[in-house]
C-alpha positions as CSV (number, residue, x, y, z in Angstrom):
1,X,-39.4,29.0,-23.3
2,X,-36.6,31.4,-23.9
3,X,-36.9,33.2,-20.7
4,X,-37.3,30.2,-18.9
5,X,-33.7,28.9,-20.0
6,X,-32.6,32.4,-19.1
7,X,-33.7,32.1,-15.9
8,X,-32.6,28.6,-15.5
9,X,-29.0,29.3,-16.9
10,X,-28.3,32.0,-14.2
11,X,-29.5,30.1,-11.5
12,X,-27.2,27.6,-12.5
13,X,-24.0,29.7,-13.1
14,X,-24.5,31.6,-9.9
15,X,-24.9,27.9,-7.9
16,X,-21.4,26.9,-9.9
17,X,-19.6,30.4,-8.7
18,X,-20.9,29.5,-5.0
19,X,-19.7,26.2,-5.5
20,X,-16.6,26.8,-6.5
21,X,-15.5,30.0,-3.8
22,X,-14.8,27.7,-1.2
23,X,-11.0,27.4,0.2
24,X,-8.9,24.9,1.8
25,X,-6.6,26.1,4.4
26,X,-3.3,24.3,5.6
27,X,-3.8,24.9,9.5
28,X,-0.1,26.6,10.2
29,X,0.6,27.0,7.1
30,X,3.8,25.2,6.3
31,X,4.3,24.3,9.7
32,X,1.8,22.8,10.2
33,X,-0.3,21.5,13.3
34,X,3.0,21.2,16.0
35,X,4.3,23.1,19.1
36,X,5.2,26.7,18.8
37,X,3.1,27.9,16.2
38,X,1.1,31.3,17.0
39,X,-2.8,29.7,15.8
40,X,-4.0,33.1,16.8
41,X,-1.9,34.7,14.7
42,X,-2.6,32.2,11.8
43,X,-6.2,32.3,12.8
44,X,-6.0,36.2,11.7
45,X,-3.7,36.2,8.7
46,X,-6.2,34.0,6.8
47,X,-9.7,35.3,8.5
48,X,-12.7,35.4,7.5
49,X,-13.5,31.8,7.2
50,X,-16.8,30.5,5.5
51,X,-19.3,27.8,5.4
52,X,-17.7,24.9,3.3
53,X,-14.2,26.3,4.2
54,X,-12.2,23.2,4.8
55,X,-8.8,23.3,7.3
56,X,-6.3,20.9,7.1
57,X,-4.3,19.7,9.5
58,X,-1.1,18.2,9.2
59,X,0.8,16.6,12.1
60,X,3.4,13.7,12.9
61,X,1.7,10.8,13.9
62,X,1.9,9.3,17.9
63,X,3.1,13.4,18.5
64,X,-0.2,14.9,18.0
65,X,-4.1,14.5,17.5
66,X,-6.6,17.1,16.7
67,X,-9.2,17.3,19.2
68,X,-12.6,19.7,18.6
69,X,-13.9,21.0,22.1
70,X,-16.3,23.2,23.7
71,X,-15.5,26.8,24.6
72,X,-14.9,25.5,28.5
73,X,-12.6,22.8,27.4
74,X,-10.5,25.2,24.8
75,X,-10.4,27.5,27.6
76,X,-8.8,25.1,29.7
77,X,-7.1,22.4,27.3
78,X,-9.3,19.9,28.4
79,X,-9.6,16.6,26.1
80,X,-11.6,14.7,28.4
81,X,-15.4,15.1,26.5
82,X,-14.4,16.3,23.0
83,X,-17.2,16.7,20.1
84,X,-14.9,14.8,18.0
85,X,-11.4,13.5,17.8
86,X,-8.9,12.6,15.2
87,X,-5.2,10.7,15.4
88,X,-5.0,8.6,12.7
89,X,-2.6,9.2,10.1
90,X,-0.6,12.2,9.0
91,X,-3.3,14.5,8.7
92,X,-7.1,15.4,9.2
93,X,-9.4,17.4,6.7
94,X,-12.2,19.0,8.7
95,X,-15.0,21.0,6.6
96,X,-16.4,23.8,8.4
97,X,-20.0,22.9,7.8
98,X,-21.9,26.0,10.0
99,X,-21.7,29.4,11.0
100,X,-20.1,29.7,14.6
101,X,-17.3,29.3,16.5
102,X,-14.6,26.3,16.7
103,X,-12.5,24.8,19.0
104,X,-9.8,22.7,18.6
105,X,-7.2,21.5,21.0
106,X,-4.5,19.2,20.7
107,X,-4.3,16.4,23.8
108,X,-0.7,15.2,24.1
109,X,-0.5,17.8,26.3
110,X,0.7,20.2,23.9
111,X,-2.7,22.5,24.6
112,X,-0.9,24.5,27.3
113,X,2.0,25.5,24.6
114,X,-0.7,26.8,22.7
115,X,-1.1,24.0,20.5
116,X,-5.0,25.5,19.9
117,X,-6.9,27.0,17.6
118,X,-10.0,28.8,17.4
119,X,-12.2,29.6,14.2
120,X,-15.1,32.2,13.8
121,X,-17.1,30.7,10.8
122,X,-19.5,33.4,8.5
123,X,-21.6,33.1,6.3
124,X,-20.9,33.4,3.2
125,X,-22.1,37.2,1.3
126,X,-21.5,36.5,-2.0
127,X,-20.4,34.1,-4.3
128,X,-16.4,35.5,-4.5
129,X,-16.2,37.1,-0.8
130,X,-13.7,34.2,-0.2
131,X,-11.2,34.8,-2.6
132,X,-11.0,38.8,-2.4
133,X,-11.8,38.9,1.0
134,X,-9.1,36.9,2.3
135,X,-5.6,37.0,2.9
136,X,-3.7,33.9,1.7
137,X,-0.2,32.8,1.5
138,X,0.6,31.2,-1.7
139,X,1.3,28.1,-0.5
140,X,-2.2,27.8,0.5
141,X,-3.7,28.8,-2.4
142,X,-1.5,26.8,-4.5
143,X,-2.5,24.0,-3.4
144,X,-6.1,24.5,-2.5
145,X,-7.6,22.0,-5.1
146,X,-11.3,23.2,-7.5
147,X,-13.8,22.2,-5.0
148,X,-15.9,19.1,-6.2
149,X,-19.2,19.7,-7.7
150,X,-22.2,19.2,-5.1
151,X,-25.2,16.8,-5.7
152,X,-27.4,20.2,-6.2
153,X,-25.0,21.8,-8.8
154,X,-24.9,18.6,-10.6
155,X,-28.7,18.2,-10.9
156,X,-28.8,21.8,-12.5
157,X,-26.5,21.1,-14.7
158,X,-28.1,18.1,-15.9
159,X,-31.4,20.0,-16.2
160,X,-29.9,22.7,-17.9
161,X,-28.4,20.0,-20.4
162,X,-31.8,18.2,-20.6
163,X,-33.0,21.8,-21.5
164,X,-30.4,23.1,-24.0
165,X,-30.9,19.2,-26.0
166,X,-34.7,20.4,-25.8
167,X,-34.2,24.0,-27.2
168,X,-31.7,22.6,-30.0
């Protein structure tokens, strides 16, 4: 039984460290998600980006949108048949759910100023690759919030509970 717990207890910490290495990152930085910003630049400053990596975008309503695109449609700031689209409100939180590339554009015209970004999403290597891998600003990191605890993590931690009540 002993070993079991072990066995059980690392699993779970390990999960919890995964869990918790994701980042959110204010797309421009303080700026935010408006005309004249470099996104390349930005895009590199705060590279490599991960699976469950969340970007936030912050914008002035009826002056912007957030628009996610094809390669084709980056390419050429076209809005016409995005993937998805977002204008509501003052900003749009938008988890980076798989490894690959992103496109986002915004359609007010704005594209062609370079209002664009583009994301290269990893994999993620190890449980703290985010946080010493990347480069952040400490505006971002300030406010980049504990990420919530997923359904999985919470089922092992119950088990591990239901376990420890077990063994004591």
């Amino acid at each position: 039984m002993g070993k079991a717990l072990l066995l059980v207890l690392v699993c779970v910490s390990y999960h919890l460290s995964c869990v918790a290495a994701f980042n959110r990152f204010s797309v421009g930085d303080e700026k935010g998600w408006i005309p004249g910003v470099n996104y390349t630049i930005w895009e590199k400053k705060h590279r490599p980006f991960h699976v469950g990596d969340w970007l936030v975008f912050y914008y002035q309503p009826r002056t912007a949108d957030v628009v996610r695109v094809d390669e084709d449609a980056y390419d050429k700031c076209d809005a016409s048949n995005p993937i998805s689209n977002y204008s509501k409100g003052r900003n749009y939180a938008f988890e980076l759910n798989h490894t690959g590339r992103y496109y986002f554009i915004c359609s007010y015209g704005y594209c062609y100023e370079g209002m664009k970004l583009s994301i290269l999403v990893e994999p993620l290597t190890s449980p703290s690759a985010p946080l010493s891998a990347k480069k952040k600003s400490s505006a971002s990191a300030a406010a980049a919030p504990p990420r919530a605890l997923t359904s999985t993590a919470a089922l092992a931690a119950t088990l591990l509970a239901a376990a420890l009540l077990r063994v004591l």
